[in-house]
Structure formats: C-alpha cells, structure tokens
C-alpha positions as CSV (number, residue, x, y, z in Angstrom):
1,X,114.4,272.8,-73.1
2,X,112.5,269.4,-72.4
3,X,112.4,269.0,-68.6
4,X,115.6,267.6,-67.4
5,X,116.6,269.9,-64.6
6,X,120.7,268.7,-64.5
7,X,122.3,269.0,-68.4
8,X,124.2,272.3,-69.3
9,X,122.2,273.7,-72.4
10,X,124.5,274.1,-75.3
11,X,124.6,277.1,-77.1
12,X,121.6,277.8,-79.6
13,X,122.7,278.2,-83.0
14,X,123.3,281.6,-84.6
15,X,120.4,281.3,-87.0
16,X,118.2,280.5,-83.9
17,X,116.5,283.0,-81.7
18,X,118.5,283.6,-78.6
19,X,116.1,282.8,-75.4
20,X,114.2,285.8,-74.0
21,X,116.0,285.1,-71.0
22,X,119.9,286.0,-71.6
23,X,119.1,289.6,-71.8
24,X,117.1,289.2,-68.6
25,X,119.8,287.4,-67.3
26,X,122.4,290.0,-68.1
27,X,120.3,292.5,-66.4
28,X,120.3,291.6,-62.7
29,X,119.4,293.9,-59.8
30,X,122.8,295.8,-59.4
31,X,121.7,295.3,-55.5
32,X,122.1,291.7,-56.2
33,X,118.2,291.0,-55.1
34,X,118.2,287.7,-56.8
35,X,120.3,285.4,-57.4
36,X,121.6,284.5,-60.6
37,X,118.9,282.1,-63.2
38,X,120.1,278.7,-63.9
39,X,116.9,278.2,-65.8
40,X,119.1,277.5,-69.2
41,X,121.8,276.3,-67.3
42,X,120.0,273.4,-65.9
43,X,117.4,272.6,-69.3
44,X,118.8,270.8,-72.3
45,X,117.5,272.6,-75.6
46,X,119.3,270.4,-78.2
47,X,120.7,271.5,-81.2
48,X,118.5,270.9,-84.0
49,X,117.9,271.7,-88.0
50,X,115.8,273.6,-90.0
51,X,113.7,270.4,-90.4
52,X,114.2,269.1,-86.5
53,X,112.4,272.5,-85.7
54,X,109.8,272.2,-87.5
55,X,108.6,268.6,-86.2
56,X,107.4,267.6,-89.0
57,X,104.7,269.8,-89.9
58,X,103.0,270.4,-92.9
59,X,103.8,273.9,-95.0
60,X,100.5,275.2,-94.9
61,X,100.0,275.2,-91.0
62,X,103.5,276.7,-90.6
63,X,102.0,279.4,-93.3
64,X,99.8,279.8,-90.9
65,X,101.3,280.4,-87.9
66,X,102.8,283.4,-89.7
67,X,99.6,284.7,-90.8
68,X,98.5,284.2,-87.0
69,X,101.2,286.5,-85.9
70,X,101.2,289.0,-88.7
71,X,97.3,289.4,-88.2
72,X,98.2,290.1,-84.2
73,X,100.9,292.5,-84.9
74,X,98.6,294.4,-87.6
75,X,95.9,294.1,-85.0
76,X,97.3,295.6,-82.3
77,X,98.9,297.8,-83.6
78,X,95.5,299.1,-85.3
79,X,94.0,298.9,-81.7
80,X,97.2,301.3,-81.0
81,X,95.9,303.8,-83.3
82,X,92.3,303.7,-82.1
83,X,93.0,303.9,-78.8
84,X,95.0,306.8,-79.7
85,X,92.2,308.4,-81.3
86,X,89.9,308.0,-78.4
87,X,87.8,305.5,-79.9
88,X,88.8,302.5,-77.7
89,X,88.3,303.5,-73.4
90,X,89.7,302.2,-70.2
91,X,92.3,300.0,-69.4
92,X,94.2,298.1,-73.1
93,X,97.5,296.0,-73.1
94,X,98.7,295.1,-76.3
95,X,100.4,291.6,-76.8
96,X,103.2,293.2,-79.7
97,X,106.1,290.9,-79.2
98,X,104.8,288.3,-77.0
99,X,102.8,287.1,-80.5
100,X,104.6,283.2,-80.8
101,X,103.5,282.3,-76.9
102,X,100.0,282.7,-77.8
103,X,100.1,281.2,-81.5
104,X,102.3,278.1,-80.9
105,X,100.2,276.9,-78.0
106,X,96.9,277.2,-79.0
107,X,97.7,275.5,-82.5
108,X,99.2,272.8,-80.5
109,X,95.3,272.6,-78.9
110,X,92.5,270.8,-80.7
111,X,89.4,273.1,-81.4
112,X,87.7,271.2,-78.3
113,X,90.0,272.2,-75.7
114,X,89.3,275.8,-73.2
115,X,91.9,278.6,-73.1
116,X,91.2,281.0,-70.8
117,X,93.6,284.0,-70.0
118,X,94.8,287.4,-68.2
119,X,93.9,290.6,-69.3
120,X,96.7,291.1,-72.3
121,X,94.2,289.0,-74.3
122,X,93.3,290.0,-77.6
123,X,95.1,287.9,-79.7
124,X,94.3,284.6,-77.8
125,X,90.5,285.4,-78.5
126,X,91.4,285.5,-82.2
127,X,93.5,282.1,-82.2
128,X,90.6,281.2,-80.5
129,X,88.2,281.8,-83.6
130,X,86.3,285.2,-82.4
131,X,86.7,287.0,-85.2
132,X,89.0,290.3,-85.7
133,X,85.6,292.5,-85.8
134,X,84.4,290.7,-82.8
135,X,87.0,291.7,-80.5
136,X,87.6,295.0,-81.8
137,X,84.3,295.6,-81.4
138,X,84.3,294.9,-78.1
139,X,87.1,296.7,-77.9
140,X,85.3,300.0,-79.1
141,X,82.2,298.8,-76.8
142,X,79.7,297.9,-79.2
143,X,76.8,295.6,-79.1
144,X,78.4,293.2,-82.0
145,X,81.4,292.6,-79.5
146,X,82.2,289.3,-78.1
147,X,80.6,290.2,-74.9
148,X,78.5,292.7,-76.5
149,X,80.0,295.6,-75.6
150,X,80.0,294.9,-72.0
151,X,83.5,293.1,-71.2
152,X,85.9,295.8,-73.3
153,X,89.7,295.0,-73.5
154,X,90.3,293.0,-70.6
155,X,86.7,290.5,-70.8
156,X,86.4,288.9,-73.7
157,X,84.6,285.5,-74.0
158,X,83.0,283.0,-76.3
159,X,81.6,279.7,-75.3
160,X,80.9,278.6,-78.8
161,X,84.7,278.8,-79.2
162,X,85.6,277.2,-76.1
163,X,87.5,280.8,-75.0
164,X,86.5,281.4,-71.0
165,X,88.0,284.8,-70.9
166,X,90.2,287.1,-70.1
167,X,90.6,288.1,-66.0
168,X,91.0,291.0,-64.8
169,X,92.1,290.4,-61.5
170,X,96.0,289.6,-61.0
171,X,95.9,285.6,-60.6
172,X,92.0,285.1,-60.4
173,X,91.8,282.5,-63.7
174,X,94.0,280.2,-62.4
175,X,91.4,278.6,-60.0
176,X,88.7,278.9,-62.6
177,X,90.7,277.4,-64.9
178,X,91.7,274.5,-62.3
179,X,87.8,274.2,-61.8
180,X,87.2,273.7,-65.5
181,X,90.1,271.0,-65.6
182,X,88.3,269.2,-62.8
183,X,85.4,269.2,-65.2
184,X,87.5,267.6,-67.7
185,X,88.5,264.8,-65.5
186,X,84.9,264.1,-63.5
187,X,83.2,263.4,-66.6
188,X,86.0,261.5,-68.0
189,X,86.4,264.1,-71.4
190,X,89.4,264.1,-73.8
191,X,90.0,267.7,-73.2
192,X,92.5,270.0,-72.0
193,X,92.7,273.2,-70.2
194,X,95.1,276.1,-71.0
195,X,95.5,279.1,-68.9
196,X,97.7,281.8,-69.4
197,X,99.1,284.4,-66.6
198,X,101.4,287.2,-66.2
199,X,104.9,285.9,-64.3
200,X,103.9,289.1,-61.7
201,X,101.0,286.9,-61.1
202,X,102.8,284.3,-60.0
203,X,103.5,285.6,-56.4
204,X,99.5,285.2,-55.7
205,X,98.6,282.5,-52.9
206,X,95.6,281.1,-55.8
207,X,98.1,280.6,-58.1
208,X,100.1,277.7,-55.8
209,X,96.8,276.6,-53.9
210,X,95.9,276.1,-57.9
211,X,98.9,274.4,-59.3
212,X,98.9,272.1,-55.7
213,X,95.4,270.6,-56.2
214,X,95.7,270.0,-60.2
215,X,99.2,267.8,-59.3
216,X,97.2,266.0,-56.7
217,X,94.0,265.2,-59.0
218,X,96.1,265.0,-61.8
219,X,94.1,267.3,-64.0
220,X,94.3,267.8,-67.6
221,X,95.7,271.5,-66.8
222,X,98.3,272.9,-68.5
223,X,99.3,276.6,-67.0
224,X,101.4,278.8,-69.4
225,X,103.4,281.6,-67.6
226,X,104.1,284.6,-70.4
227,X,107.2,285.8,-68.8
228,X,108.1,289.1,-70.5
229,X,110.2,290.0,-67.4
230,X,108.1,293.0,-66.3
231,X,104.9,293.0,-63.9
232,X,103.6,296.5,-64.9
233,X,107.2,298.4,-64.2
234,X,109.4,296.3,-61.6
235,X,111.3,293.8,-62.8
236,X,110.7,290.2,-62.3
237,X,114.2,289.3,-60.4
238,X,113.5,292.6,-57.8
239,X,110.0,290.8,-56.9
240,X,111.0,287.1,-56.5
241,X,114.0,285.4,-55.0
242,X,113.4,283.1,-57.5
243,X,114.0,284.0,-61.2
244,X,113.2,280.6,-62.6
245,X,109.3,280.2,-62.5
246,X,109.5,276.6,-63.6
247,X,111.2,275.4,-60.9
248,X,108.1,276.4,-58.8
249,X,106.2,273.2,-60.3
250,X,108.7,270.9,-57.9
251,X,107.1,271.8,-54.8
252,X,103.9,270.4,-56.4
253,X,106.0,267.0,-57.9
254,X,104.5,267.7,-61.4
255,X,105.8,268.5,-64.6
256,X,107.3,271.5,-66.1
257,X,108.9,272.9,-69.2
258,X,110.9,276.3,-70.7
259,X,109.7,277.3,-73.6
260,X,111.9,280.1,-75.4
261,X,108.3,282.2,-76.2
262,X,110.1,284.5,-78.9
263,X,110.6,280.9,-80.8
264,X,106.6,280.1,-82.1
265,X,108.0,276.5,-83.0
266,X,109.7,275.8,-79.7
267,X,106.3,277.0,-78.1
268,X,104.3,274.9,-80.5
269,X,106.8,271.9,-79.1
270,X,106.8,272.3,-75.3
271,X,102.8,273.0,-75.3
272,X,102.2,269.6,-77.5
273,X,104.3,267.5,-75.1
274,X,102.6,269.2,-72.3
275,X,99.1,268.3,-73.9
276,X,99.8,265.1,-75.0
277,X,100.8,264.3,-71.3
278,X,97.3,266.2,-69.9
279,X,95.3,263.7,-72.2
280,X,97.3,260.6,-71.3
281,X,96.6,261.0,-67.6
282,X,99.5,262.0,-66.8
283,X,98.1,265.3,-65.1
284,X,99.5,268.7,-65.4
285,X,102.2,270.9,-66.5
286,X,103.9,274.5,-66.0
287,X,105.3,275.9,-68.8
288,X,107.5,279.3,-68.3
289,X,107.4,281.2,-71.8
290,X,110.4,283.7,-71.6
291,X,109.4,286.1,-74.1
292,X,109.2,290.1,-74.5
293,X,107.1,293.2,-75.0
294,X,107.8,295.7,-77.1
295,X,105.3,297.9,-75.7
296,X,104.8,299.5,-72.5
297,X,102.5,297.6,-69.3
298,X,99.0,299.7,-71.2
299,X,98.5,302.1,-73.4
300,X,99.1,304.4,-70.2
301,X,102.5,303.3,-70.0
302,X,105.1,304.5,-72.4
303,X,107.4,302.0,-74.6
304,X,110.2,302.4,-72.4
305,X,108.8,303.9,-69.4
306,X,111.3,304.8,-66.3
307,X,112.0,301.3,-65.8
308,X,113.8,299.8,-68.9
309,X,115.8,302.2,-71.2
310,X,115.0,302.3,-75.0
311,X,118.0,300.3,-75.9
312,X,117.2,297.8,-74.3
313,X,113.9,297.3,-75.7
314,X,115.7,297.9,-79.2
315,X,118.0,294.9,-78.4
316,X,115.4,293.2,-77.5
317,X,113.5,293.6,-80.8
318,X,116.3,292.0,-82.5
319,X,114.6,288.6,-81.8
320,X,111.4,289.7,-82.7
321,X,110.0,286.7,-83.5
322,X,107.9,287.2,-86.8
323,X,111.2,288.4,-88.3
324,X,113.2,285.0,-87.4
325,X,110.2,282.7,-88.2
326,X,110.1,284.7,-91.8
327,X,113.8,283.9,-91.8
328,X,113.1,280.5,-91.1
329,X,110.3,279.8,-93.8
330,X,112.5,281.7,-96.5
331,X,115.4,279.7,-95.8
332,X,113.7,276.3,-96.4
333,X,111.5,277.4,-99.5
334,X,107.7,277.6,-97.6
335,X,107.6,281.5,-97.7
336,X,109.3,283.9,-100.0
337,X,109.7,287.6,-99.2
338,X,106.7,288.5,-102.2
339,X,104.2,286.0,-100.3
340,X,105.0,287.8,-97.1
341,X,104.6,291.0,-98.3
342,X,101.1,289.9,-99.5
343,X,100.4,288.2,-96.3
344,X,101.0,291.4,-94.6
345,X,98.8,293.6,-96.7
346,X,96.2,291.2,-96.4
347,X,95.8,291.0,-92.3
348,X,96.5,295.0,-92.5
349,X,93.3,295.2,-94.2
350,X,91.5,292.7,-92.3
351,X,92.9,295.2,-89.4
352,X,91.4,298.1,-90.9
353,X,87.9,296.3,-91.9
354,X,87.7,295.4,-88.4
355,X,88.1,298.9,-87.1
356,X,85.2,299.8,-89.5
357,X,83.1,297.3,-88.0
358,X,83.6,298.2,-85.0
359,X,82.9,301.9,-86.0
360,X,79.6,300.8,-88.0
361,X,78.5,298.6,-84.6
362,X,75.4,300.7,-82.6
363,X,76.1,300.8,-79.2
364,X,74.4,298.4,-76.3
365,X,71.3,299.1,-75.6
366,X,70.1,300.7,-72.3
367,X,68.7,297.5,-71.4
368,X,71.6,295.7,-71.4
369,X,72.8,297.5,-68.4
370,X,70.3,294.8,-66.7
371,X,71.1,291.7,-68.4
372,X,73.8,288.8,-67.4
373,X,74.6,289.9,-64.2
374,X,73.5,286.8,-62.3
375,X,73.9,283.6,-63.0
376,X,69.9,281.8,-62.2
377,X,70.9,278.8,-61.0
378,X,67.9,276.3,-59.3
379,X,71.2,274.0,-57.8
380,X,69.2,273.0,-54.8
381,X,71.4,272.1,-52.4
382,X,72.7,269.2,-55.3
383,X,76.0,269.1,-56.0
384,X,76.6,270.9,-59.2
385,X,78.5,268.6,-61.0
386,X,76.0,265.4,-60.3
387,X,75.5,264.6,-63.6
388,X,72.0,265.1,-63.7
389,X,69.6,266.6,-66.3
390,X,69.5,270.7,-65.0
C-alpha cells in the first residue's frame, strides 16, 4: 500500500487481515451510483513475514500497542454501559473497531507532535496521554474532566499533551489543523501535525481549500481519513462518485497513502513514512484508513441500524483487529494467550476505576459557566505570528 498508483496489489496472505475495503467493495450501490474502487487495484501492498510486518520493532512497544487497544475497547465499551445508565449526556460515538487507526498513528508520533481530531475521539485523547479518568470524567461532565466538565464527548483537549481537540462540526479541524502546521513551518520547528476526519467529511469545501494550501506551503501536515464506510447512515459510494479518497490528494500534487486501518502495524507503517516525509520538508500527506465500526453512528443509533444488516457487521468483525494482532504476537512468541488474558483484566479495571472517578468528581462550579469563553487577546493590529514577546 506505499503510493504507487499503477501495480496490481497481490493478494494478502491468509494469516493477514483482509483490507477493510473488499467488503465495501463487494457492496456497491445496486443503482450502480459509483463506480467500482480501484484503490487496491492500483496500490502495491507487498507480501511480507511475520518479521517484515513488524519493521523492526522492539516486543515491548508491540506489547503495547495491544494494551492501547484493549484499554480502548474496555473503555468504550464501559462508556457503553454508562451512557446506558444515564450517567454520560448528549451526543457519544464510540471508536469500537476503528481501535488500530488511532493506536498505530499516534505511536508512530513523537510526544512533541499535535493530534487533533473529529468528534469520535475518546481514544486518541488517551494515546494522547489524558488519562482514562480524565476523559471519562469529562465524559460524565465533571470538573476533573479534561475540559473540566465543559467540552463532554465530542471537546476534549489538553495542551500539556499536545491534543488540540476533538471538533464538532463536520470538517471544521481540518483548517485549524492546517493553521497549526503553518505554525510548525514559520518558526522552523521539528514537529508534525495529525488530524483525523470522518471520510463523510471529506465532501466539505474546508477540507480541499485545506489540503490545497498545506501542498503549496508544504506543511508538516499529515491528514488521516478514518474511512469506516458510513457517514452517520449512507454509505460512502452513494455520497461520492469517487470511492477512493486518496486519490483526492492528486488534484493537490502531494502525497498520499492506503493504509488497511483494521492492520495496527500497517497503520503504524504508512503514518511513519508519512511523518518522516512531513519533517524532511517534503510537505504533506493523505492517508485513507479503510477500517470499520462495530457500533452504530452514536449511541442513538443502533449496531446495525436500517442501513447495514447485522451480518454484515458480523462479517465484518471477523477482522477485528485486536483478535489478528493477538494472533500475530502469539504466533511469533511476544504474547501468549495467559499474558493476554491478564492484559485484559487489567485495562477492564482501569475501565471501571475510571468510571468511579468520574462518579466521585463534583460537578463544575456555577462559576464556570463564565470562564474560557473568550480568548483576551491584546494583538494590536500585529500580526499574530510576529515572533514577538506577547
């Protein structure tokens, strides 16, 4: 899957996850809206080992990795629960099956480089550093929330981590994020920025204004495009005549990349090359991570919903990709079955002590109905980025 837009892909091999996008593939519009995806057709995702797949890296980070997904599975599936009990409010989407996009990326970043995100964004605040009881916290409201209480599911933030937040409106990070890469590049820092979106969100006019400029300046931006086929209920190929996103990045002349996002080593891959390109100068990239959700749009949306049938999502769980990574790890000696098992116990309960947290947290004050809604600025008339003392 490296960029090479004109080799036929050969078939992955069995023990491999099959891309996100064959089933995708094998479900076109029956009106024939969209023509057919050449996206694998036209990338080259070699063949590779056990040990090719793993580039190299050292057992306890790929111990990791699963721990990173097991805790966002436990998580959300905790969040599930509360939300079902009436403890969490408003508007939650839960990232359960979309957990290797999020995890192989952001441990390809350094801990100095921004992420900033939709509104599915739970677990990139945790690979971010906020803490489990952080976000749940803010999930439930309370004052010891990343954004005290004030930002819920969809506005989360930490500066101290370098997390800029999820964004609630469709599209609306993407510039921000762009602005923060320009950042990067003005005052010549060794950063990167990573912004995630929705592929729905890809039809918005910011999002090409967006990917237009960072080509031109050649900004440190790397833009990740969770594809999990669905915006809300409609299915990607009946909104866009285009079914391969990456192919979008052409019209800007910059680079661009598939990642197979149910694969947390092939994501881990494509985001490092992009990154390593970002901090070389060699300006931006657009990665398209096919991947799936198990779970409906929200929590006001049911698994299935009227638009996909539950067999399909069950086929779809088959490359759930916790199980193959496990598979994966077992196969080569890093992880036995008993060390998962205790893996899993152990983010359960940091799952549950979270929930208490967030239980035991009082509630914003009154006060803070008043606080951090304006930015107090003295700009002026300067140019904000003049590199002066403010």
């Amino acid at each position: 899957m490296p960029e090479t837009k004109t080799k036929t892909a050969p078939a992955p091999r069995e023990d491999q996850a099959a891309p996100a996008s064959e089933a995708a593939e094998a479900q076109t519009a029956p009106s024939g809206e969209a023509g057919p995806d050449r996206a694998w057709q036209q990338s080259e995702k070699p063949r590779q080992s056990d040990e090719e797949r793993m580039q190299g890296l050292e057992p306890e980070q790929l111990r990791k990795m699963m721990w990173d997904m097991l805790l966002a599975r436990r998580f959300e599936e905790k969040t599930a629960e509360s939300y079902a009990l009436g403890k969490i409010g408003g508007f939650c989407h839960l990232y359960i099956g979309q957990e290797a996009v999020a995890v192989g990326a952001i441990h390809a970043l350094r801990k100095d480089d921004y992420v900033m995100t939709a509104y599915r964004e739970h677990v990139h605040a945790m690979q971010c550093g906020i803490t489990p009881g952080a976000v749940m916290a803010e999930l439930y409201g309370r004052a010891d929330g990343c954004s005290k209480g004030k930002g819920g599911s969809m506005h989360m933030f930490s500066a101290e981590h370098n997390y800029l937040g999820g964004h609630g409106i469709v599209g609306g990070q993407v510039p921000l994020a762009l602005g923060v890469a320009w950042k990067i590049k003005y005052r010549k820092e060794d950063r990167v920025m990573q912004v995630y979106l929705g592929e729905a969100a890809v039809n918005q006019g910011a999002f090409h204004e967006s990917l237009n400029m960072a080509a031109l300046w050649k900004l440190p931006l790397v833009t990740i495009v969770e594809n999990n086929r669905f915006g809300m209920g409609t299915a990607w190929e009946r909104a866009s005549s285009l079914y391969d996103i990456s192919q979008k990045a052409t019209a800007y002349a910059m680079n661009s990349a598939v990642a197979d996002g149910m694969d947390v080593l092939d994501m881990y891959r494509v985001a490092k090359e992009a990154h390593d390109r970002a901090r070389s100068g060699e300006g931006p990239t657009l990665i398209e991570a096919r991947t799936y959700r198990f779970v409906g749009h929200s929590m006001s949306d049911p698994v299935s919903g009227v638009y996909r049938t539950k067999e399909d999502v069950e086929r779809e769980k088959a490359k759930d990709p916790i199980r193959i990574f496990a598979d994966l790890l077992a196969r080569t000696g890093i992880l036995s079955q008993d060390e998962l098992e205790k893996m899993d116990a152990e983010v359960k309960q940091i799952s549950e002590e979270a929930a208490d947290f967030a239980e035991n947290s009082p509630e914003p004050a009154v006060e803070e109905l008043y606080t951090e809604i304006y930015a107090e600025e003295n700009v002026n008339g300067r140019l904000y980025f003049d590199m002066r003392n403010r």
